[in-house]
C-alpha positions as CSV (number, residue, x, y, z in Angstrom):
1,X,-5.5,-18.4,17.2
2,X,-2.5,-17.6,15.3
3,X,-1.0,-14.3,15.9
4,X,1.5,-12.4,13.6
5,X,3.7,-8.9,15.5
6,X,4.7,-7.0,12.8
7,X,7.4,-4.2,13.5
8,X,8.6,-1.6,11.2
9,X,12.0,-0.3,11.6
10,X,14.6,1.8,10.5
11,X,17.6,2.7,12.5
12,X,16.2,1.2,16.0
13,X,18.2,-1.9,16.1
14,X,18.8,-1.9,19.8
15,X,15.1,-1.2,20.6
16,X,14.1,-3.9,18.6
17,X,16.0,-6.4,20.3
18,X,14.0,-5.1,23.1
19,X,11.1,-5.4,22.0
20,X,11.5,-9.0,20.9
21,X,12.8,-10.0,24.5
22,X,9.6,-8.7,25.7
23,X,7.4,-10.6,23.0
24,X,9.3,-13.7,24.0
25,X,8.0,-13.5,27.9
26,X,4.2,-12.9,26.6
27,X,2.2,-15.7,28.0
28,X,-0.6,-17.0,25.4
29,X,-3.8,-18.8,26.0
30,X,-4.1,-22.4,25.3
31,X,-4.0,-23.3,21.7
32,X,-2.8,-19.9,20.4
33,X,0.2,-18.9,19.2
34,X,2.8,-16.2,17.5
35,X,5.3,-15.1,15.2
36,X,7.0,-11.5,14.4
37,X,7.7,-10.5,11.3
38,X,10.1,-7.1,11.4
39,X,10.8,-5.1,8.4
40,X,14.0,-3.2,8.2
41,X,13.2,-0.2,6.2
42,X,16.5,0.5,4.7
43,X,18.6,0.6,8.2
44,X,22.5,0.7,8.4
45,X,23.4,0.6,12.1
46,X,23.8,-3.2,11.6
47,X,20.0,-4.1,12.7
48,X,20.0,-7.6,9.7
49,X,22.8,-8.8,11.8
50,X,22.1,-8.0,15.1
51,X,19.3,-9.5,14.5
52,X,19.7,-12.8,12.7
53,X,22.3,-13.5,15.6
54,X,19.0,-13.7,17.8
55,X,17.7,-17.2,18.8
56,X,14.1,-16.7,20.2
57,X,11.5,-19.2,21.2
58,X,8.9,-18.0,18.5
59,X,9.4,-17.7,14.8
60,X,11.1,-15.1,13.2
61,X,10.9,-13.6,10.1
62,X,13.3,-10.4,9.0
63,X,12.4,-8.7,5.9
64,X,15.0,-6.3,4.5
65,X,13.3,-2.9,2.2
66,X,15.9,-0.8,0.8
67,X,16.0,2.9,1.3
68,X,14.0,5.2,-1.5
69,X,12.2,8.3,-1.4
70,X,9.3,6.5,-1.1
71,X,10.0,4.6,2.0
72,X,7.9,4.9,5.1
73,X,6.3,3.3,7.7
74,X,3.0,2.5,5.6
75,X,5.4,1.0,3.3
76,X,6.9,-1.3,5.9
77,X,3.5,-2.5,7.3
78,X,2.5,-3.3,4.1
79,X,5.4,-5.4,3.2
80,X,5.1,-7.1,7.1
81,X,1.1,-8.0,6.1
82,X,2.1,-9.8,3.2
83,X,4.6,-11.7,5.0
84,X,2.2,-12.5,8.0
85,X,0.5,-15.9,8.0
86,X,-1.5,-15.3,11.5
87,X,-5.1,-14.8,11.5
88,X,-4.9,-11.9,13.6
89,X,-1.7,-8.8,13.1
90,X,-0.5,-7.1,16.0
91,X,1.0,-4.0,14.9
92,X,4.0,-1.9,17.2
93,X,6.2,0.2,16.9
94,X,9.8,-0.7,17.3
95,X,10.8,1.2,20.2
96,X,7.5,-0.2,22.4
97,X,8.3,-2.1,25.5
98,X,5.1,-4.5,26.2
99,X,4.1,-6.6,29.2
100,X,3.7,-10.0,29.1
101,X,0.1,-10.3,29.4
102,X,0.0,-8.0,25.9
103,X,-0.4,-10.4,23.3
104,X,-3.1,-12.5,25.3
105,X,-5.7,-9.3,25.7
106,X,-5.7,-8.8,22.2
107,X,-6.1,-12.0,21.5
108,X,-9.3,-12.2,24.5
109,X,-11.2,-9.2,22.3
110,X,-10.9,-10.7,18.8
111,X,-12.6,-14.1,20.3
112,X,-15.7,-11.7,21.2
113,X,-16.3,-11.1,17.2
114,X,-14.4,-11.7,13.9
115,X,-14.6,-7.9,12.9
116,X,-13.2,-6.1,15.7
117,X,-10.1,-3.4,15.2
118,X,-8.5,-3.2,19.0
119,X,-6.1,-0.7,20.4
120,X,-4.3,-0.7,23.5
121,X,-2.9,1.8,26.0
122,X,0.4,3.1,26.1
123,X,2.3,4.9,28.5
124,X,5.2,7.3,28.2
125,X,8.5,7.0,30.0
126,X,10.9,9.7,31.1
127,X,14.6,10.0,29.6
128,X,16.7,7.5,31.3
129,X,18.4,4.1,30.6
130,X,16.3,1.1,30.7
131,X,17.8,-2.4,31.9
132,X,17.7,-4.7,29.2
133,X,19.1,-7.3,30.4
134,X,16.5,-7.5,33.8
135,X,13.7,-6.8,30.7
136,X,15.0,-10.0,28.9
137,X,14.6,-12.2,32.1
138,X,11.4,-10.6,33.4
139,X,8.9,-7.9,32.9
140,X,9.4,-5.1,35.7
141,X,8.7,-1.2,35.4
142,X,11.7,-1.0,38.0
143,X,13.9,-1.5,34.8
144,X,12.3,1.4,32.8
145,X,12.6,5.2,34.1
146,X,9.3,6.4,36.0
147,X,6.4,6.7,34.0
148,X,5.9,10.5,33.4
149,X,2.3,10.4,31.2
150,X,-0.2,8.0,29.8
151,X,-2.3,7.2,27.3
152,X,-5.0,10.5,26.4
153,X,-6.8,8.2,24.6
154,X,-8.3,7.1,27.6
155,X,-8.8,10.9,29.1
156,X,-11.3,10.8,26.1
157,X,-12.8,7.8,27.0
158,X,-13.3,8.8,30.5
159,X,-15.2,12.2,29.0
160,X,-17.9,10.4,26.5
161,X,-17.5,6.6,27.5
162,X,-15.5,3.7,28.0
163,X,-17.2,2.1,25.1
164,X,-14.3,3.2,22.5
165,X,-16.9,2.0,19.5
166,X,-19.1,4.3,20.6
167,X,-17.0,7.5,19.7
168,X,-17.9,8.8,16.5
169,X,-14.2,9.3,15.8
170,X,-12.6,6.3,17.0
171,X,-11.4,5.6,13.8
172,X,-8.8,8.8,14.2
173,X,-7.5,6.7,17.3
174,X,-6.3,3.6,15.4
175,X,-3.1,4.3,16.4
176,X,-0.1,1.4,15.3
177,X,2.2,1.8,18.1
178,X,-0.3,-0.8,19.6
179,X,-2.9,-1.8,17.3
180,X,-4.5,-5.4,16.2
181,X,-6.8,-6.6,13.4
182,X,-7.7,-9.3,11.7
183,X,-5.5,-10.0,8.4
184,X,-8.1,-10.4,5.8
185,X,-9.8,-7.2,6.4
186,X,-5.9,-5.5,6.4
187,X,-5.8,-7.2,2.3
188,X,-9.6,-6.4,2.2
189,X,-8.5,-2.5,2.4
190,X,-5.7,-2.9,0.6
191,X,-2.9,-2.2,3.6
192,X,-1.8,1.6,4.2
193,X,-1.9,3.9,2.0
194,X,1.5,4.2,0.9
195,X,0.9,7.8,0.1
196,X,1.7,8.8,3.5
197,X,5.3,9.9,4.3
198,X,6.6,11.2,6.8
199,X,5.0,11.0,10.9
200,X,1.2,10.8,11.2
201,X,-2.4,9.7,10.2
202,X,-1.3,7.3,7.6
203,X,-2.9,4.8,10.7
204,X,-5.4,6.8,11.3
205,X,-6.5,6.7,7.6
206,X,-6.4,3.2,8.0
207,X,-9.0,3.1,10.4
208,X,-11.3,5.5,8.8
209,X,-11.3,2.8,6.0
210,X,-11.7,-0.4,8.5
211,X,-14.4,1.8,10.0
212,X,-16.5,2.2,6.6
213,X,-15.9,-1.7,6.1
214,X,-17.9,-2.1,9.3
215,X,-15.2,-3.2,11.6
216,X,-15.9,-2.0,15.2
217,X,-13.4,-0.6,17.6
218,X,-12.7,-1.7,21.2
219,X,-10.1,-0.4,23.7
220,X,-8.3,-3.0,25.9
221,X,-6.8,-1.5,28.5
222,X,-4.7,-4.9,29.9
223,X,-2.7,-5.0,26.3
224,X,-0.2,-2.8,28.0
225,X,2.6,-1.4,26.2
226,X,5.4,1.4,27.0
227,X,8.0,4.2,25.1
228,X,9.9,6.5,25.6
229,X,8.2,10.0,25.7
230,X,8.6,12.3,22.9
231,X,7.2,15.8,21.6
232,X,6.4,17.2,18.4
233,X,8.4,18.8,16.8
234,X,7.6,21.9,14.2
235,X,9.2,19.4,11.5
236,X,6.2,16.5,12.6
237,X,3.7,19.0,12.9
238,X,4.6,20.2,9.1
239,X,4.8,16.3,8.0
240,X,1.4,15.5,9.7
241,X,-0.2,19.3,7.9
242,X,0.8,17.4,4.6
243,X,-0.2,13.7,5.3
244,X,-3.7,15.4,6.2
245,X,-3.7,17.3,2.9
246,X,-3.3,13.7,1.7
247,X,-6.4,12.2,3.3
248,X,-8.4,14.8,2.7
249,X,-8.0,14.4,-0.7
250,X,-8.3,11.1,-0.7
251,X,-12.1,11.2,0.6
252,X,-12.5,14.6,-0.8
253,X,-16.2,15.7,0.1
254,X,-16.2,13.6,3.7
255,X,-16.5,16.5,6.4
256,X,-15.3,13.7,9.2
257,X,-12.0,13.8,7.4
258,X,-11.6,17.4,7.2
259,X,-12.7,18.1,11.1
260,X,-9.1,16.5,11.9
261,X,-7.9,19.7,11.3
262,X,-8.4,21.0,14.9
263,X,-6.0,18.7,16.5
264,X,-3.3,21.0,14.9
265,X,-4.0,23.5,17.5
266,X,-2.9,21.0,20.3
267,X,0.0,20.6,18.8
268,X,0.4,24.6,18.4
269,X,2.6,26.0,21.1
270,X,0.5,29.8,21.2
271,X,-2.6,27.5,21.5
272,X,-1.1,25.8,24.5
273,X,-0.3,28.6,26.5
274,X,-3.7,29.4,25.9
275,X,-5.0,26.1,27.6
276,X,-6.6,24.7,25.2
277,X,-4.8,21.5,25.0
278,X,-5.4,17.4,23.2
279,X,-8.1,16.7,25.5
280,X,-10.0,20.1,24.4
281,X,-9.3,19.1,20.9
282,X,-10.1,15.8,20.0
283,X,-13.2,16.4,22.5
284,X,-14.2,19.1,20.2
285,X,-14.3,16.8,17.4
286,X,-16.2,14.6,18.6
287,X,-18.9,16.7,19.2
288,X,-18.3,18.1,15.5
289,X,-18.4,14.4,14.1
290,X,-21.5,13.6,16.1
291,X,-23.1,16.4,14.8
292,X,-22.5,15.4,11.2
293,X,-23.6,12.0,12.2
294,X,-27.1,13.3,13.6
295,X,-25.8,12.1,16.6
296,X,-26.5,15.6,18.8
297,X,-29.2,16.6,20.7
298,X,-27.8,13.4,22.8
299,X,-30.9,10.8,24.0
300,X,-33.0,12.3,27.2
301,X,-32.8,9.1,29.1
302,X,-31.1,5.6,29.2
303,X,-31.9,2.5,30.5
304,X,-28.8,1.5,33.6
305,X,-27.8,-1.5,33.9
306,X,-25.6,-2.0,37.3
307,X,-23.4,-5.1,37.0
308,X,-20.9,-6.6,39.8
309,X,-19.6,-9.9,39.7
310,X,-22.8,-11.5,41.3
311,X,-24.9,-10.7,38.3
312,X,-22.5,-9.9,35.3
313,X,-23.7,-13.6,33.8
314,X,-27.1,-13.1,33.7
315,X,-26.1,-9.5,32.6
316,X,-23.9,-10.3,29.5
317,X,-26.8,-12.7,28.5
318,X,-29.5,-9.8,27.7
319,X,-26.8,-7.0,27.1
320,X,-27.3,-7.7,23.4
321,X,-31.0,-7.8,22.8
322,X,-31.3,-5.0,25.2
323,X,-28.5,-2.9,23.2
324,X,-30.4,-3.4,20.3
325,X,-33.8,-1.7,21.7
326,X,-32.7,1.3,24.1
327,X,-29.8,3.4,25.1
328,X,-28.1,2.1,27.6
329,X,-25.5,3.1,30.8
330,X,-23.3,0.0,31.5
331,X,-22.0,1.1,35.0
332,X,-19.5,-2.3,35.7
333,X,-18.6,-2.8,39.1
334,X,-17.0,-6.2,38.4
335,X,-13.0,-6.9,39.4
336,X,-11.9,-7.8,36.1
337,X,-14.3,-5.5,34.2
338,X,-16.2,-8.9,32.6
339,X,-18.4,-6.1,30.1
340,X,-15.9,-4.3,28.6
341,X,-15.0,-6.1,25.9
342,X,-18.9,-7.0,25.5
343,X,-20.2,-3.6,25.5
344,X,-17.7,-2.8,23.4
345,X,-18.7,-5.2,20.9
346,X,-22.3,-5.1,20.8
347,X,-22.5,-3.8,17.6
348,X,-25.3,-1.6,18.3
349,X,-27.2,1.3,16.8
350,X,-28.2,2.8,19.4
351,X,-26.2,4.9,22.2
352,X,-24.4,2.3,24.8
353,X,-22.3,3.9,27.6
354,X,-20.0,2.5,29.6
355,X,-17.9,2.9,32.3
356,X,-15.7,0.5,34.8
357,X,-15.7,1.2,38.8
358,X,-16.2,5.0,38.0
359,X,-15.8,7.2,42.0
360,X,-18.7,8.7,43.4
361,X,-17.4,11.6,42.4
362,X,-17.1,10.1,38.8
363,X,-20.7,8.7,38.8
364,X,-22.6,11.6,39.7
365,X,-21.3,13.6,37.2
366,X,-22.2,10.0,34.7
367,X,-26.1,10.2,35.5
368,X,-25.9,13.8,35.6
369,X,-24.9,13.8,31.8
370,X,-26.3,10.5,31.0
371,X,-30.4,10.7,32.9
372,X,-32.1,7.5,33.5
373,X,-35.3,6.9,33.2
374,X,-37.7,5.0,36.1
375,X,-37.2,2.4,37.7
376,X,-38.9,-0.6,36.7
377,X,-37.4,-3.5,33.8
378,X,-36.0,-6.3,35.5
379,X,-35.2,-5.7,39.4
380,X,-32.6,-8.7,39.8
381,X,-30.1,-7.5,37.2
382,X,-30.2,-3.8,38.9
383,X,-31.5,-2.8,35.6
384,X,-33.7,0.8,35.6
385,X,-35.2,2.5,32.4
């Protein structure tokens, strides 16, 4: 599998050097391979020649965009899609810090199906200096400042499932600070929307789109990436109140667009001190989109399937058939979490939950919310319905 990174930039010339040293320790499965194409979107801290000075392992391509009004970071992807010759693009940001194994994970998930959008995890780092020279030689959170917050994207998760396809708005979470799809359904869409300016949702709009293609959407949580923690500001917040003007006029008439609108109030200070925070909003859309989707009352009982490493083959050989009769509960028990990617790409119609190594604690409150039905299909696989 070939693999193109593309990385939009304006300004960020040290971080990109970064990022590339970290890209050139990724480790890759047998057979595949990368390049990274970054667009310069009209910088002039000397990014072109810091740069083309650079020698890395991999090839590199740098794309130069002059500054207009209508320059922005939909813009700059486009431009870095066009470019790309891999079968698969890896968007990120150009201040992201990754771990070697990130390249190979999303790699792993686009094996499982051709149509697959994947997003990985990020966490936040504190203010403080990062060692890029240790960074260049090895991968090591002792050379980035503590990690202060993670990813709420998996907060979600852990409130409806683990199976990110099966959120009815996981297309709001295609977020391209760590983000991979397959470059003929990018040109299918027709890129970005270059409408967008300014911060936000131009990705998210993106995945609304790959979403009503048909794509699925899977979370891998080992394609690790890092930044550096930052807040929004009343000038983002105003930028993202536009760009949502945008897309709602773009699908004027689809209510799952308009329903974004309550994640402003996480990003409303008064609403904060309140406590009602990201979690309480993007869990109250979810319910919202569900609703529109005929989605709610939720199903009275599932079938469980119970996997650990003794049984997760004969497992992943009936998930699909059995995902495509019944609602299922995927509790996985396994090291490596061998049914995540699976479950998440069954394709299904009907409800499939999943979870990874949930605590007792964690599991009561699972078949408390999720009921299974008696015991009875298949005693070997653990399997109840």
């Amino acid at each position: 599998m070939n693999i193109s990174v593309v990385v939009p930039s304006y300004n960020a010339g040290p971080q990109v050097r970064r990022l590339l040293s970290c890209l050139a320790l990724c480790e890759l499965d047998a057979g595949d391979s990368f390049e990274v194409v970054v667009v310069d979107d009209g910088s002039d801290d000397g990014t072109g020649e810091l740069l083309t000075a650079l020698a890395p392992r991999y090839p590199l391509e740098y794309l130069f965009l002059p500054r207009t009004s209508a320059s922005g970071r939909a813009a700059a992807r486009n431009a870095g899609i066009r470019a790309a010759s891999g079968d698969v693009v890896v968007l990120v940001d150009a201040d992201q810090v990754v771990e070697p194994g990130f390249l190979a994970a999303h790699a792993r998930y686009h094996r499982l199906r051709t149509d697959l959008v994947v997003a990985g995890p990020r966490g936040d780092m504190a203010e403080g200096e990062i060692d890029d020279e240790r960074l260049a030689r090895e991968f090591s959170l002792d050379a980035m400042p503590e990690i202060v917050g993670w990813d709420g994207r998996e907060f979600l998760l852990a409130e409806f499932s683990e199976n990110f396809d099966n959120l009815e708005t996981c297309w709001h979470y295609a977020f391209t600070c760590n983000l991979s799809v397959r470059r003929e359904h990018l040109l299918a869409v027709g890129g970005f929307d270059e409408g967008f300016l300014g911060w936000g949702l131009e990705d998210s709009e993106l995945g609304y789109r790959l979403r009503r293609r048909g794509l699925a959407f899977a979370f891998q949580p080992e394609a690790l990436s890092y930044q550096t923690r930052r807040e929004v500001t009343a000038e983002m917040l105003g930028q993202w109140r536009t760009n949502l003007d945008h897309f709602v006029a773009r699908h004027a008439g689809a209510a799952d667009v308009a329903i974004q609108q309550v994640i402003c109030r996480a990003f409303d200070p008064a609403e904060a001190e309140r406590g009602l925070g990201w979690l309480d909003c993007t869990v109250r859309m979810e319910y919202a989109a569900r609703a529109l989707a005929g989605r709610l009352p939720e199903p009275t009982s599932y079938t469980l399937l119970e996997v650990d490493d003794g049984n997760a083959r004969d497992v992943l050989a009936r998930l699909p058939g059995l995902a495509a009769e019944r609602d299922l509960l995927v509790l996985d028990d396994t090291e490596r979490a061998v049914l995540a990617g699976p479950a998440q790409c069954a394709g299904t119609t009907r409800e499939l939950v999943y979870f990874h190594r949930p605590s007792a604690d964690a599991r009561k409150k699972i078949l408390a919310r999720y009921p299974v039905g008696p015991v009875g299909l298949t005693p070997q696989l653990i399997v109840s319905e």
